[in-house]
C-alpha positions in Angstrom: 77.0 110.9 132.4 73.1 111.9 132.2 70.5 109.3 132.0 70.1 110.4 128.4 73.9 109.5 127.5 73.4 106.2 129.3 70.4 105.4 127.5 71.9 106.3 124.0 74.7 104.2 125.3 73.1 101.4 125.5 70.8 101.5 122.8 73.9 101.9 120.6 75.9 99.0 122.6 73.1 97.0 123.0 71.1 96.2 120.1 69.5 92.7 121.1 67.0 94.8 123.4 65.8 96.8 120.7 62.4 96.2 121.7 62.7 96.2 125.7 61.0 99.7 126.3 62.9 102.7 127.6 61.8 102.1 131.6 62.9 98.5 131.8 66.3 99.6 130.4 66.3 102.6 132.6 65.3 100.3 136.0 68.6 98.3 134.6 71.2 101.5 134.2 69.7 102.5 137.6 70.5 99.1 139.3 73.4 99.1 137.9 74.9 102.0 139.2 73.6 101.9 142.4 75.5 98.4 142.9 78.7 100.1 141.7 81.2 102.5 143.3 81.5 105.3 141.1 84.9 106.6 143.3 86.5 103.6 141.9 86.0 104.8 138.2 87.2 107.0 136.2 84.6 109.6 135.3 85.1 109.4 131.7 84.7 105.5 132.1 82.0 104.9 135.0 79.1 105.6 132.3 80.2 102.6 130.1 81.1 100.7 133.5 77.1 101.0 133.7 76.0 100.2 130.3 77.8 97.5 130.3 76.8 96.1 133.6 73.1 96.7 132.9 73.4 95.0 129.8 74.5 91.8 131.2 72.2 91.6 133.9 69.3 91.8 131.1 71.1 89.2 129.3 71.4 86.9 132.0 67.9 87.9 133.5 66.6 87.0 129.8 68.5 83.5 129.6 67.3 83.1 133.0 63.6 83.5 132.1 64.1 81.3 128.8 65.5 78.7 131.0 68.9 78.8 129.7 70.2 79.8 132.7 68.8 76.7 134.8 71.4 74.4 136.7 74.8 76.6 136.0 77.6 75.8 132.7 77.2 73.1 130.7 80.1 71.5 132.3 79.9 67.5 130.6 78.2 66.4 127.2 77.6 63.1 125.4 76.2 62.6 122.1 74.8 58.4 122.3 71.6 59.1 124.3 72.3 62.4 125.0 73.4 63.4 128.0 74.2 66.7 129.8 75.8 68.0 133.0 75.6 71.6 134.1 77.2 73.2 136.9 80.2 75.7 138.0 83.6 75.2 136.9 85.5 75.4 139.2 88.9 77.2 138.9 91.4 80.5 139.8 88.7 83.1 138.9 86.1 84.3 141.2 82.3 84.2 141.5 82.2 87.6 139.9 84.4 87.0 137.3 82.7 83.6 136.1 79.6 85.4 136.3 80.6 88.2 133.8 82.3 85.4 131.8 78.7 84.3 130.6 78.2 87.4 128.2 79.9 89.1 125.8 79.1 92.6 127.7 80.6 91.0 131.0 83.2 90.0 129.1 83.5 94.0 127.5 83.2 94.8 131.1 86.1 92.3 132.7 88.4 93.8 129.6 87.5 97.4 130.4 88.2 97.1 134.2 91.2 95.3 133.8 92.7 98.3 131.9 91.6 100.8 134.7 92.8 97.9 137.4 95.8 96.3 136.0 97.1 93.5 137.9 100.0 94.2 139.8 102.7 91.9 139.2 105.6 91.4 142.1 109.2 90.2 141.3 111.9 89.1 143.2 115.2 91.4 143.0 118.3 89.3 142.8 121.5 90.6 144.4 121.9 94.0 146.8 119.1 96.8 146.7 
């Protein structure tokens, strides 16, 4: 996909940045694919792989600088004298995928992948094979 595809990609995709310029977005769909493996994409899907990648990087790099982002999930809450507790939840999924879990592109982005890369599911066979 050219550069120019990618960028109408994501303008389309991602409306929030509206009014990041055209180079930031670019440095974005550039880091993105340079951190992926496009021989482990389909060609017809590797340019939304991308757009989708670079989108949630700006998001988290723009929840990051708002402070958002600080100290992890919101993990424990109380209301009487307020009361918060942030940190990783722990679980079955990996970094990566608890990372991606934090925007609705990763999220677009775990779904996609999982439909290239479905999960393998082994059985046991009762009787004679």
């Amino acid at each position: 996909m050219a550069d120019v595809d990618l960028l109408a990609t994501f303008r389309e995709i991602a409306p929030e940045f509206a009014s990041s310029d055209d180079a930031r977005v670019r440095f974005f769909l550039q880091l993105a694919c340079s951190l992926l493996d496009e021989s482990r994409y389909p060609p017809n899907k590797f340019g939304l792989v991308v757009v989708l990648l670079a989108a949630h990087m700006m998001w988290m790099r723009g929840r990051s600088a708002n402070g958002t982002g600080q100290g992890g999930q919101l993990v424990q809450e109380k209301e009487g004298d307020l009361m918060r507790m942030y940190g990783q939840i722990m679980g079955a999924s990996s970094d990566r995928d608890t990372w991606l879990k934090q925007s609705l592109y990763g999220q677009e982005l775990a779904w996609l992948e999982g439909q290239i890369f479905p999960t393998a599911v082994m059985t046991r066979m009762l009787g004679e094979v």
